[in-house]
Legacy VTK file of the C-alpha trace (Angstrom):
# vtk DataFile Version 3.0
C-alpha trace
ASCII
DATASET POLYDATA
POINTS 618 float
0.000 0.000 0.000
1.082 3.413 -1.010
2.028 6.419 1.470
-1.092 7.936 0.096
-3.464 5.130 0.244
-2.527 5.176 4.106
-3.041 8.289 4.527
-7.052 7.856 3.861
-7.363 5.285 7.029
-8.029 7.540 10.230
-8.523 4.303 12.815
-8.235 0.659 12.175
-10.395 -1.601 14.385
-9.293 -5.373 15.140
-11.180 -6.489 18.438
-14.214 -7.345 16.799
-16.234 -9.621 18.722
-17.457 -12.529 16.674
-18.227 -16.135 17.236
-17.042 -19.255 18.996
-17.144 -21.279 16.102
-16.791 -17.724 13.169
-13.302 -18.517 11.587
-13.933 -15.563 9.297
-11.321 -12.645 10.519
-12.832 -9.268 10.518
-11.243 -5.653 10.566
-12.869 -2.235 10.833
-11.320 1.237 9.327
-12.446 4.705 9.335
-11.573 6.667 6.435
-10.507 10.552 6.526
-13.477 11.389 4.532
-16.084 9.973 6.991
-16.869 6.626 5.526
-16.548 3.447 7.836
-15.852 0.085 6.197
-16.519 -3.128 7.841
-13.669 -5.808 5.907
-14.095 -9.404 6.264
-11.877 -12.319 4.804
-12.833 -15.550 4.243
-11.304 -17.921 2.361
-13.525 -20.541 1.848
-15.990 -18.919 0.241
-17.503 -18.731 -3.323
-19.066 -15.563 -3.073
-17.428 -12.118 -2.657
-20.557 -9.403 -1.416
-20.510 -5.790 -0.421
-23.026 -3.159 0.491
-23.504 0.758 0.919
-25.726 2.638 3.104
-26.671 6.166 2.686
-27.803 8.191 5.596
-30.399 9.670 3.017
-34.386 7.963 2.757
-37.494 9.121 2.164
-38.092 11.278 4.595
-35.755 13.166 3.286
-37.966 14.213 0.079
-39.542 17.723 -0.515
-43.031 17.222 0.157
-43.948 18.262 -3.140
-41.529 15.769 -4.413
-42.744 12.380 -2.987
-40.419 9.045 -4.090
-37.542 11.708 -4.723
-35.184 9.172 -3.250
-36.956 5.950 -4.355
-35.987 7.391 -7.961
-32.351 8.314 -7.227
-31.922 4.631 -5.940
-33.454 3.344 -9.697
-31.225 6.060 -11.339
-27.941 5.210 -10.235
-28.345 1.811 -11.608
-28.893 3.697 -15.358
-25.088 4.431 -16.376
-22.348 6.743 -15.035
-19.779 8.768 -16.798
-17.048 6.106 -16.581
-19.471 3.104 -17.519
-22.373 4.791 -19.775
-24.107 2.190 -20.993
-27.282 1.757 -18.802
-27.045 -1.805 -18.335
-23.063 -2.385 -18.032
-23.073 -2.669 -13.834
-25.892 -4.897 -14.216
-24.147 -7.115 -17.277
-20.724 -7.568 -15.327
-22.666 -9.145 -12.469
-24.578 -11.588 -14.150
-22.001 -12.506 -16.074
-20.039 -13.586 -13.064
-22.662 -15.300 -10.996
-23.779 -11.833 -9.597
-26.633 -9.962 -8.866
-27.204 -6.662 -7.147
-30.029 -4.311 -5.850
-30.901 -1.382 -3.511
-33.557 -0.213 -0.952
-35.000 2.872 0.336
-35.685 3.312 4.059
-37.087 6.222 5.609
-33.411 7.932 6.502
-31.469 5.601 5.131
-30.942 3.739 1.264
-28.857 0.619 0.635
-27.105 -0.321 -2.291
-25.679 -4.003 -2.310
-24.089 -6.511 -4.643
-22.651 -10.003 -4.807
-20.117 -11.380 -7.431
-17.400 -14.533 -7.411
-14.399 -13.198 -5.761
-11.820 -13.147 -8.555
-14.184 -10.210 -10.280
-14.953 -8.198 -7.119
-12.162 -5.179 -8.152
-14.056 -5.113 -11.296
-17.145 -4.763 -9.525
-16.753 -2.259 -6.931
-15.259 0.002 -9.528
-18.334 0.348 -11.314
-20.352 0.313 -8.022
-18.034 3.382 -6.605
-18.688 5.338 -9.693
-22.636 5.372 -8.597
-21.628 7.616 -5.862
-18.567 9.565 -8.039
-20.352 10.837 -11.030
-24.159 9.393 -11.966
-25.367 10.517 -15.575
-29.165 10.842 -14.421
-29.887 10.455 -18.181
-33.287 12.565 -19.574
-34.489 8.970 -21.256
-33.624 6.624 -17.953
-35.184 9.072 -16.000
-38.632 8.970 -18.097
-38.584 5.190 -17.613
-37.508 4.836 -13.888
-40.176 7.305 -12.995
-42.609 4.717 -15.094
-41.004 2.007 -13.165
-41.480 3.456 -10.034
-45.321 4.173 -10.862
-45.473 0.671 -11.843
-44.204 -0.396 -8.224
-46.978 1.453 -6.685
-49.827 0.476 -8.754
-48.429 -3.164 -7.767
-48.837 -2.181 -4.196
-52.407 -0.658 -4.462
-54.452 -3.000 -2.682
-52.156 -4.446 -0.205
-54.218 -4.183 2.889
-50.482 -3.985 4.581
-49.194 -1.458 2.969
-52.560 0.730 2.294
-52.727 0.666 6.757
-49.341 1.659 6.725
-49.932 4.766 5.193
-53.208 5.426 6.786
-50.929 5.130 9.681
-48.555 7.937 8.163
-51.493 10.183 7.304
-52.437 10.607 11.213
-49.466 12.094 12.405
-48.856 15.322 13.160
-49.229 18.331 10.938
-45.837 18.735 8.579
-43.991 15.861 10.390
-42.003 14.232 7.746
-43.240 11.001 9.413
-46.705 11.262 6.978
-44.449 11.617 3.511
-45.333 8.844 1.141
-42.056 7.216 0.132
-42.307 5.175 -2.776
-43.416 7.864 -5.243
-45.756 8.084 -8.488
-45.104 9.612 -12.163
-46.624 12.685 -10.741
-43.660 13.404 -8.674
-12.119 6.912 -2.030
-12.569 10.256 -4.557
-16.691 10.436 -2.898
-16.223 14.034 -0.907
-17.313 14.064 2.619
-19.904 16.905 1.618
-20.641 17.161 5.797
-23.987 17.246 5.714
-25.606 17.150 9.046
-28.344 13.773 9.067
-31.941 14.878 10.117
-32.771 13.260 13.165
-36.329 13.928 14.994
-36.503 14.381 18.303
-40.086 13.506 19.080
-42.530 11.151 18.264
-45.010 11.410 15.211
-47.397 10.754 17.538
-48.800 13.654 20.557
-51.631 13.900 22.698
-54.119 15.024 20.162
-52.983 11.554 17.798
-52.704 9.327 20.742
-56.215 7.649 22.710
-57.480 7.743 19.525
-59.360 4.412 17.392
-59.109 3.925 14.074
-61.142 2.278 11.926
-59.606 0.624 8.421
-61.543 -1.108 5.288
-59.000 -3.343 3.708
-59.684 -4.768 0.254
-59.661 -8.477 1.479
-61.864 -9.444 3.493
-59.400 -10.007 6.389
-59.746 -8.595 10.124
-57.176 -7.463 12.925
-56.077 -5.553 15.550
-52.825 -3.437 16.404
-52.389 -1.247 19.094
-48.675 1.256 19.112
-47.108 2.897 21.926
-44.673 5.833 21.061
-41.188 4.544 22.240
-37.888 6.036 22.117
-35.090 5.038 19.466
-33.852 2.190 21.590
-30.780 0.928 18.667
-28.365 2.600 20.712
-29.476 0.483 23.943
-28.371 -2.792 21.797
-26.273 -3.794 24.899
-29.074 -3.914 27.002
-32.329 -4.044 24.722
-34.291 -3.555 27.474
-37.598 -3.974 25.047
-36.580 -7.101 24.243
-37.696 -8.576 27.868
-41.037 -6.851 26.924
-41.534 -8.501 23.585
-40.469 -11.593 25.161
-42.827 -11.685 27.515
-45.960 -10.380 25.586
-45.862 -12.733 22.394
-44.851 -15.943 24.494
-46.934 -18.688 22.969
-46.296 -20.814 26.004
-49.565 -21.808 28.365
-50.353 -19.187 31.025
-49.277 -16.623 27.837
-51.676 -13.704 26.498
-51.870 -15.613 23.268
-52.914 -19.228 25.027
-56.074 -16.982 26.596
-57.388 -15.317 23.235
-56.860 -18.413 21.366
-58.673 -20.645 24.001
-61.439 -17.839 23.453
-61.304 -17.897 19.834
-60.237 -14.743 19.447
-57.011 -14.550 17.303
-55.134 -16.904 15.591
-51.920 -15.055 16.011
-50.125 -12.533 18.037
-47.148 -10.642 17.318
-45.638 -7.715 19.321
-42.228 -6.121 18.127
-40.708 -2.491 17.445
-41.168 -0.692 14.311
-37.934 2.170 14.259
-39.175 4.492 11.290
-35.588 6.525 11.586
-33.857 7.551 13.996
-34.887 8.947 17.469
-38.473 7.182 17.180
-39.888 3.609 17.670
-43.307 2.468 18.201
-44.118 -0.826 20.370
-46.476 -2.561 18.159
-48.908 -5.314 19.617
-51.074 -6.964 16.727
-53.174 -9.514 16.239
-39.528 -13.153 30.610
-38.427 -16.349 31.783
-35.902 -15.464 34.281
-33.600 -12.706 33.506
-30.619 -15.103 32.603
-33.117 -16.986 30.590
-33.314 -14.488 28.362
-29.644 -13.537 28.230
-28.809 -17.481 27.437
-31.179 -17.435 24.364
-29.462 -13.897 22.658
-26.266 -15.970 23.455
-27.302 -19.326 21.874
-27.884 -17.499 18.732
-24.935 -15.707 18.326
-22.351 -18.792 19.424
-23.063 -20.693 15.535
-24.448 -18.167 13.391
-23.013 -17.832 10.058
-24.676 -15.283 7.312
-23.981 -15.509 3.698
-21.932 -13.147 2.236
-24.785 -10.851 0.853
-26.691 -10.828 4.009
-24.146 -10.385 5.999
-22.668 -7.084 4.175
-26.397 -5.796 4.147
-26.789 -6.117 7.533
-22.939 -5.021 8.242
-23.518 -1.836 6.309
-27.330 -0.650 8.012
-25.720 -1.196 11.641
-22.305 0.644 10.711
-24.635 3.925 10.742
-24.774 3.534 14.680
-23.353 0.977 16.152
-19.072 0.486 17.242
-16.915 -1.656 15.236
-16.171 -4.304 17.717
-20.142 -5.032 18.399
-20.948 -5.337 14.882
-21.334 -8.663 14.632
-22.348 -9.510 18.154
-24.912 -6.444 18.982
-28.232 -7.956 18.259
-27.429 -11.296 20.099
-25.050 -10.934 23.163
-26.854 -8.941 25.742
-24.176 -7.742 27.997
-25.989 -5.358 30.874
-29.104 -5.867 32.484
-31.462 -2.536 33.381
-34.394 -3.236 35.092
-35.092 0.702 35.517
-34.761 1.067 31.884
-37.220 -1.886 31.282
-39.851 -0.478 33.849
-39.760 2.895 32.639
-40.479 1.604 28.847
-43.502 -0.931 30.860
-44.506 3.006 32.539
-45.066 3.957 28.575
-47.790 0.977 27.520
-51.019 2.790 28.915
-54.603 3.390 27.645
-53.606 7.327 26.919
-50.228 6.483 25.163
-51.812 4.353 22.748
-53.234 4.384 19.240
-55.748 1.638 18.018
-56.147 0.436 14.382
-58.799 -1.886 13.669
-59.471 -3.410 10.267
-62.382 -4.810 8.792
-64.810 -5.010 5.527
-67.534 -4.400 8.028
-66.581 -0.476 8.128
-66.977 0.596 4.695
-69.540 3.120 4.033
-69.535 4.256 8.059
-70.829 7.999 8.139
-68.248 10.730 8.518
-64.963 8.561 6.986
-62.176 9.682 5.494
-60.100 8.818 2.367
-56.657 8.420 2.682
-55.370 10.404 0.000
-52.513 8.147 -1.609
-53.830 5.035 -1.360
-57.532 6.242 -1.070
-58.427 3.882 1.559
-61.475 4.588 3.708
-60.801 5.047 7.338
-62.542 6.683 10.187
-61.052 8.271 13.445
-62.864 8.111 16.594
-61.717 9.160 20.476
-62.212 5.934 22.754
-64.861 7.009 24.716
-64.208 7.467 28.647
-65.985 4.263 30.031
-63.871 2.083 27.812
-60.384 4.149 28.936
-61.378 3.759 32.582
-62.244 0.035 32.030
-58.565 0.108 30.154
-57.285 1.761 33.445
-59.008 -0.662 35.687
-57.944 -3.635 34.144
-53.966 -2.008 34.493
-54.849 -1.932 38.969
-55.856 -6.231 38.512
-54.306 -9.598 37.441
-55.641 -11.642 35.494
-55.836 -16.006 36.954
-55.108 -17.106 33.088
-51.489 -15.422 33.246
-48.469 -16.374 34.630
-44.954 -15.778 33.255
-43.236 -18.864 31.270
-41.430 -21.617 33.207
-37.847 -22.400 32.775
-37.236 -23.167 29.061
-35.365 -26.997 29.518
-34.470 -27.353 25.901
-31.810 -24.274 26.323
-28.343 -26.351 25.178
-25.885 -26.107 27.792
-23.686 -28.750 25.864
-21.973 -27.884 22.688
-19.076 -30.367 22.280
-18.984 -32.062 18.964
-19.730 -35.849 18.598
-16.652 -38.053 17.718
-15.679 -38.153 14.135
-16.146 -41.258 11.388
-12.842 -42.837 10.826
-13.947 -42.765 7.134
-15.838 -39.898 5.493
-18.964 -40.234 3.689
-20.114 -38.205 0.338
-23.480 -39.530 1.145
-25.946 -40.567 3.654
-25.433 -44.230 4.333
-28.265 -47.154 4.929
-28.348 -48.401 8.556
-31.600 -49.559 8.807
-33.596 -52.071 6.376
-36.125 -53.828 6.975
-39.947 -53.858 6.247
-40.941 -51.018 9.061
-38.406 -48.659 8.133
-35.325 -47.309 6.112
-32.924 -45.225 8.184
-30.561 -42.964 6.578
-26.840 -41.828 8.280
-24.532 -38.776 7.441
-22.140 -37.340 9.520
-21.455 -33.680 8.933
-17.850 -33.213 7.807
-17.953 -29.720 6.515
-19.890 -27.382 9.060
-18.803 -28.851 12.091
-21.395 -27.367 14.824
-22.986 -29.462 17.193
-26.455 -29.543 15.896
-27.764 -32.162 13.859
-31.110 -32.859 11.773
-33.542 -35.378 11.746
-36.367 -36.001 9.366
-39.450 -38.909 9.185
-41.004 -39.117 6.435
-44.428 -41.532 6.897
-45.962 -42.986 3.695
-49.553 -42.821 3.692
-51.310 -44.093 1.079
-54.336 -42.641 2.248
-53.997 -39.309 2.322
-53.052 -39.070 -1.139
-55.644 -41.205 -2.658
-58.076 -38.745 -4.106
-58.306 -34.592 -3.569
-60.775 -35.126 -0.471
-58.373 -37.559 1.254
-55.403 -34.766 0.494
-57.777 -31.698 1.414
-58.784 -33.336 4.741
-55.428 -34.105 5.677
-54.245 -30.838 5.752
-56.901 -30.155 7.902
-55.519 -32.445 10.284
-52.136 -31.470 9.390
-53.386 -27.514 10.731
-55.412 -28.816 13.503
-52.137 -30.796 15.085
-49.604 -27.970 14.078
-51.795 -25.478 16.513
-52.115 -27.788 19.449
-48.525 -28.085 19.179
-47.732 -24.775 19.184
-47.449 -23.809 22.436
-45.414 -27.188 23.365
-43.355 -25.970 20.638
-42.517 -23.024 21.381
-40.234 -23.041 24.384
-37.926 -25.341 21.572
-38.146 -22.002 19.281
-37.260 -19.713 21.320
-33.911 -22.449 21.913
-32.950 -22.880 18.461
-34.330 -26.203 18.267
-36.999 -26.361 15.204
-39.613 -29.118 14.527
-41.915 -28.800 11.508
-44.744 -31.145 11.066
-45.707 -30.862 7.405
-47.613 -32.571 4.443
-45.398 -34.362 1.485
-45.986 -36.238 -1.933
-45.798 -39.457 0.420
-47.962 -38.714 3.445
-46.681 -36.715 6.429
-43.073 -35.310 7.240
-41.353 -34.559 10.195
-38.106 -32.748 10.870
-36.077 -31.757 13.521
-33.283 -29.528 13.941
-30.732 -27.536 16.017
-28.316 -27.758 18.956
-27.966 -31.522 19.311
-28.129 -31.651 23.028
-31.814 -31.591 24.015
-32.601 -32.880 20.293
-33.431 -36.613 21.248
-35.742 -35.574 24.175
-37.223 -33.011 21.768
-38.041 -35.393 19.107
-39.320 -37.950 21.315
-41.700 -35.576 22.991
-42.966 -34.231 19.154
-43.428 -37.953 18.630
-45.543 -38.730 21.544
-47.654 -36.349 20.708
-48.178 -37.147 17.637
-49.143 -40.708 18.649
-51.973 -42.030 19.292
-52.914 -40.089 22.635
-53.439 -37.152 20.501
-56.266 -39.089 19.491
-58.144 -37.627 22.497
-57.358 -34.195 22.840
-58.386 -34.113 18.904
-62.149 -35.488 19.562
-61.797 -32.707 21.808
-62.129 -30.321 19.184
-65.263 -31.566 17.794
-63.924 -32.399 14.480
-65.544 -33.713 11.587
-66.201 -37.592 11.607
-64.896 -37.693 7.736
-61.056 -36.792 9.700
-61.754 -38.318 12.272
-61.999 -41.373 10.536
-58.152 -40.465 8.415
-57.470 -40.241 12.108
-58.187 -43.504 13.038
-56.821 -45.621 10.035
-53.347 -43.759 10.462
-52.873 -44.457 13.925
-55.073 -47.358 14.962
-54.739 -49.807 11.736
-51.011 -48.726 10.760
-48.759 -51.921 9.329
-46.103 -51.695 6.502
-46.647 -50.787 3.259
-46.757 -53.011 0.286
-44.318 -52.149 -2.183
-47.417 -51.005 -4.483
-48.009 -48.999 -2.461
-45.399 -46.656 -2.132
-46.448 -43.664 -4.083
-44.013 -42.523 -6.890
-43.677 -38.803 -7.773
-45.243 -38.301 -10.991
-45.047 -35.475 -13.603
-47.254 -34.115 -16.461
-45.560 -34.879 -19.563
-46.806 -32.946 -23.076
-46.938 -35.273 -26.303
-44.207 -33.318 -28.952
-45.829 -30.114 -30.784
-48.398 -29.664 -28.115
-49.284 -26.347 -26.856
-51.383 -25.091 -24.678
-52.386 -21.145 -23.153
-54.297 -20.131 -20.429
-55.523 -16.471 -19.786
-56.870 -14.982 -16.995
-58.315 -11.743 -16.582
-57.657 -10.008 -12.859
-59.148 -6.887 -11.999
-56.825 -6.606 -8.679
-53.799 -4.481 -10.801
-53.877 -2.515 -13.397
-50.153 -4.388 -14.552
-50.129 -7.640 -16.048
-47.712 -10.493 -16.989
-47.002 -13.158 -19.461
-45.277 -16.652 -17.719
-44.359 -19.131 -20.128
-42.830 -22.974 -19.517
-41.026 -24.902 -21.841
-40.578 -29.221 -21.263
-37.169 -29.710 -21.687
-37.488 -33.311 -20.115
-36.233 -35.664 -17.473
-33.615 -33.126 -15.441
-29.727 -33.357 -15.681
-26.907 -30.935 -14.317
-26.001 -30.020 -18.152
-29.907 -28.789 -19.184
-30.267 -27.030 -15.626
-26.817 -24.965 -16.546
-28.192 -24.135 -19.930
-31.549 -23.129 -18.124
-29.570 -20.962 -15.681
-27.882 -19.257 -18.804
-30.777 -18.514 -20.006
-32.129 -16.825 -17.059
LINES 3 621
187 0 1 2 3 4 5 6 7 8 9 10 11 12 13 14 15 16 17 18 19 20 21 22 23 24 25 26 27 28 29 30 31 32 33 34 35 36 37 38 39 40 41 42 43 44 45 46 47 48 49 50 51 52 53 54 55 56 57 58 59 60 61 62 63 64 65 66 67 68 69 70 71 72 73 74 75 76 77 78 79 80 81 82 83 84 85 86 87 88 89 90 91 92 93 94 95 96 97 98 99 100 101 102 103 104 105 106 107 108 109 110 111 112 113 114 115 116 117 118 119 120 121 122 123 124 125 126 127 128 129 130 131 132 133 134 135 136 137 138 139 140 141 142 143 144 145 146 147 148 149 150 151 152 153 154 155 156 157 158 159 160 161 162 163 164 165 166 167 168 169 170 171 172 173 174 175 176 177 178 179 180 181 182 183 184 185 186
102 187 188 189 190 191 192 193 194 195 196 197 198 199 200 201 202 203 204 205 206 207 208 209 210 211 212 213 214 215 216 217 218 219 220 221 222 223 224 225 226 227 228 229 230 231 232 233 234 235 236 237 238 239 240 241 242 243 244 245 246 247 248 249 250 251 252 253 254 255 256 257 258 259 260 261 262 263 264 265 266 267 268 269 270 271 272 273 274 275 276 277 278 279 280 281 282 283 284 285 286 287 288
329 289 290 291 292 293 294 295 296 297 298 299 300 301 302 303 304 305 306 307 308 309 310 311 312 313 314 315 316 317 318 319 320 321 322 323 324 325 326 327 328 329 330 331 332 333 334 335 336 337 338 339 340 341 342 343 344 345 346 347 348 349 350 351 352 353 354 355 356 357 358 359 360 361 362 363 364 365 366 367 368 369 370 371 372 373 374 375 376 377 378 379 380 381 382 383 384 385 386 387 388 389 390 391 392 393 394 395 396 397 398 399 400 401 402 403 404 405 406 407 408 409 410 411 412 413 414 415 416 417 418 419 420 421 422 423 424 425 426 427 428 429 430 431 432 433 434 435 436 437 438 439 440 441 442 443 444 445 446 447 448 449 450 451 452 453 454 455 456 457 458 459 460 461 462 463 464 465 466 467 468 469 470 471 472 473 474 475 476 477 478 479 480 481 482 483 484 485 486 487 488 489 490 491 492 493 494 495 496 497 498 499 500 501 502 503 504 505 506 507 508 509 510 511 512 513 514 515 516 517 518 519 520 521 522 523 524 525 526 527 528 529 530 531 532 533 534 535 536 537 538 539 540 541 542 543 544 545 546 547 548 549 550 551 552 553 554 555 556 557 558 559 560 561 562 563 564 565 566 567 568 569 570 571 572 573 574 575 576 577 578 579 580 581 582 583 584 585 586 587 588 589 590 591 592 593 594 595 596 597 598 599 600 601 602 603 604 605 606 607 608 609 610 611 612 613 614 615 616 617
């Protein structure tokens, strides 16, 4: 390196914490001109990724310039004055197993790419020029505004996002909080230009906004609930995250939970409860439709121990936290929690009252409601009413009492306190190796020889002729398939929350089973997911009043089981088109104004060469 070249590095950082088992080596610098850089080196891999974030978003635009940034994030993509043609960044990827793309956020846009390692100088010098000297062409500009009209009329009617804004358009007067971001056709040489980023010290959110009810009509007919508390901007707490212990606690699944008592009322299906940071120096808490202390520490730490990202997450992720967050935590800062602030936690529980809060309810049942409103970008119908002072003081009340149907979660026993390695094969395998034979059962063995982390996976796969016999059979098995997967969810959940998965799930062959994480609690694990899926489940099922047609699949699969005939093991079969057929199916949908034409070639029984050629021509 040059004199000058090491002149540009202000700081180099080395004590990055990472891993037990990361043997990627890391190394953080700070440029003279501002920029930080996050480096990592690893050898093994086949993928070289890197990623850019802007402290510029959305809220950012002129009001009477909405999607401002959304364009400039299609635009630099369109040529530059050192690689003109439009398409040349884009090219050079995909011509060495590449891609790339960007984002907007609300004070923030990423820009990120991946490439195979060999051509990453190639790629990050047409990548820098984005930032160096973007031609912002008349023509590209008249199509990326059409492209970025196209993006919103594909967003129209999703209930989601049409909320969202609803959700923007409340806020207070002027706040650049209420700024619709996407946009519409209406609408080493990079200088450290110091500009100062916007932060906002308050909430979008004050007293007149807040003990408020709002009432949503979506397009589908689909109803729920959400209820958000202004928070403060709590990414700088990351040491702490002292509302994690909240969200813990409040969407536990676990019996004694708030989601065990609604469901057991019929109620919800589902409850989630999480923070939504729009930019920087707000957060809401959003509830929608701890164990101990230590508890919770041990699970952020379980996570971090054996996590490995891929190259292009891990860059995108590196590159959004480098805007806040020290060098040595990057890695580490949303999974070790390293202090423990109860005062910080209470004073956060102090902010979820009846007067803090804003209510959205959505439902079909509220179209046409005297006095509504139309949200102006999306134009969906919504009407704002004050919660009337009975139900606040029943809100109030209910804050003074506890409820018998809650308790906090027991001690989570599938935590893995164990992570030592199993002894190694003498011989390694290329492929999973027959144990077991005979006419119950085939078992399958592999030991892993290239990850080497203590965790393991199993998977049972039961052939059931049955349930694949005719479209009723299949339709009414994945009724039963639904009504086991949510009496297992709260026995499942404490395994979750230990990175220790079980999925229960329909296949070509009958029903599938698989099990994975930490290896340590695995066999009780599996063993317990078995029992229940055994025949005692057989009673808590007639339980549940279901219908005697599944109740009878029910029956035959666990009652009259005995091995299969080789007939009937069902093969996987394919639809194969006689030569010069062709067929074309058109549908007319009135959901989007944009359409799209999807077209399938046979090409025949698969093989690595025709895949390749497929791939080349993709």
């Amino acid at each position: 390196m040059t004199e000058a070249k090491k002149n540009i590095v202000l700081k180099s950082h080395e004590n990055i914490v990472k891993g037990a088992q990361d043997v990627r080596e890391y190394r953080g610098l700070e440029l003279t001109n501002g920029l930080r850089i996050l480096l990592v080196s690893d050898p093994t891999t086949d993928q070289s990724a890197v990623a850019l974030d802007v402290k510029v978003g959305s809220f950012m635009d002129p009001w009477e310039i909405p999607g401002l940034a959304h364009l400039c994030d299609h635009m630099l993509f369109m040529g530059t004055a050192k690689y003109p043609s439009e398409n040349e960044y884009c090219k050079f990827l995909a011509s060495h197993a590449g891609e790339s793309n960007a984002y907007t956020g609300t004070d923030y846009a990423n820009y990120h790419f991946d490439v195979q390692p060999e051509q990453l100088p190639g790629a990050i010098d047409r990548f820098v020029q984005f930032f160096l000297s973007p031609l912002f062409t008349e023509s590209a500009t008249e199509r990326e505004v059409c492209a970025v009209d196209s993006e919103h009329k594909n967003i129209l009617n999703n209930d989601s996002r049409r909320v969202k804004q609803v959700y923007r358009y409340r806020s207070k007067p002027g706040y650049d909080f209420g700024k619709f971001g996407t946009g519409t056709y209406e609408f080493d040489a990079i200088e450290n230009k110091k500009v100062t980023r916007k932060v906002w010290n308050d909430p979008p959110y004050g007293p007149e906004q807040l003990g408020k009810k709002v009432e949503a009509v979506p397009i589908k007919d689909s109803k729920w609930l959400s209820i958000s508390f202004p928070f403060p901007d709590l990414d700088s707490e990351y040491k702490s995250q002292p509302g994690y212990y909240i969200s813990h606690l409040i969407q536990h699944e676990a019996p004694g939970s708030l989601l065990s008592e609604l469901k057991r009322r019929g109620w919800v299906s589902e409850l989630e409860s999480g923070f939504h940071t729009p930019a920087s120096i707000m957060s809401m808490r959003l509830l929608s439709s701890c164990s101990t202390t230590s508890e919770c520490l041990k699970l952020k730490d379980r996570k971090n121990g054996f996590t490995k990202r891929a190259p292009m997450s891990l860059a995108i992720n590196a590159a959004s936290k480098l805007r806040y967050i020290p060098f040595e935590d990057i890695l580490s800062s949303s999974y070790l929690l390293t202090k423990y602030d109860p005062e910080r936690i209470k004073e956060l529980l102090d902010k979820l009252t009846p007067a803090n809060m804003y209510v959205r309810v959505v439902a079909r049942k509220f179209k046409g409601q005297e006095g509504s409103t139309i949200e102006p970008i999306f134009g969906t119908e919504f009407i704002e009413k004050d919660i009337d002072e009975v139900t606040m003081q029943n809100y109030e009340n209910a804050l003074k009492t506890s409820h018998p149907a809650f308790r906090l979660p027991k001690k989570n026993g599938y935590i893995a306190t164990n992570f030592d390695q199993k002894p190694r094969e003498p011989i390694k395998s290329g492929h999973p190796r027959l144990i077991v034979d005979d006419s119950w059962s085939r078992v399958w063995f592999k030991q892993d020889d290239e990850y080497n982390m203590p965790k393991q996976e199993i998977r049972f796969v039961v052939t059931c002729p049955v349930v694949y016999q005719d479209p009723r059979s299949s339709l009414l098995f994945k009724l039963w398939l639904s009504c086991l997967g949510d009496i297992l969810c709260e026995e499942t959940y404490y395994t979750d929350l230990a990175n220790l998965n079980g999925y229960v799930e329909y296949s070509l062959y009958g029903v599938e089973m698989k099990v994975n994480g930490y290896n340590e609690k695995q066999y009780q694990f599996t063993k317990d997911l078995t029992k229940r899926m055994s025949i005692s489940f057989m009673g808590t099922l007639l339980k549940r009043k279901l219908s005697k047609e599944l109740l009878e699949i029910l029956k035959d699969a666990f009652l009259n089981s005995r091995p299969l005939y080789r007939n009937e093991h069902c093969k996987r079969r394919e639809v194969q088109l006689n030569k010069g057929d062709e067929y074309i199916y058109r549908h007319l949908q009135k959901t989007h104004d944009v359409g799209c034409v999807d077209v399938s070639f046979q090409i025949g029984v698969q093989n690595t060469n025709d895949n390749a050629m497929i791939c080349l021509i993709d």
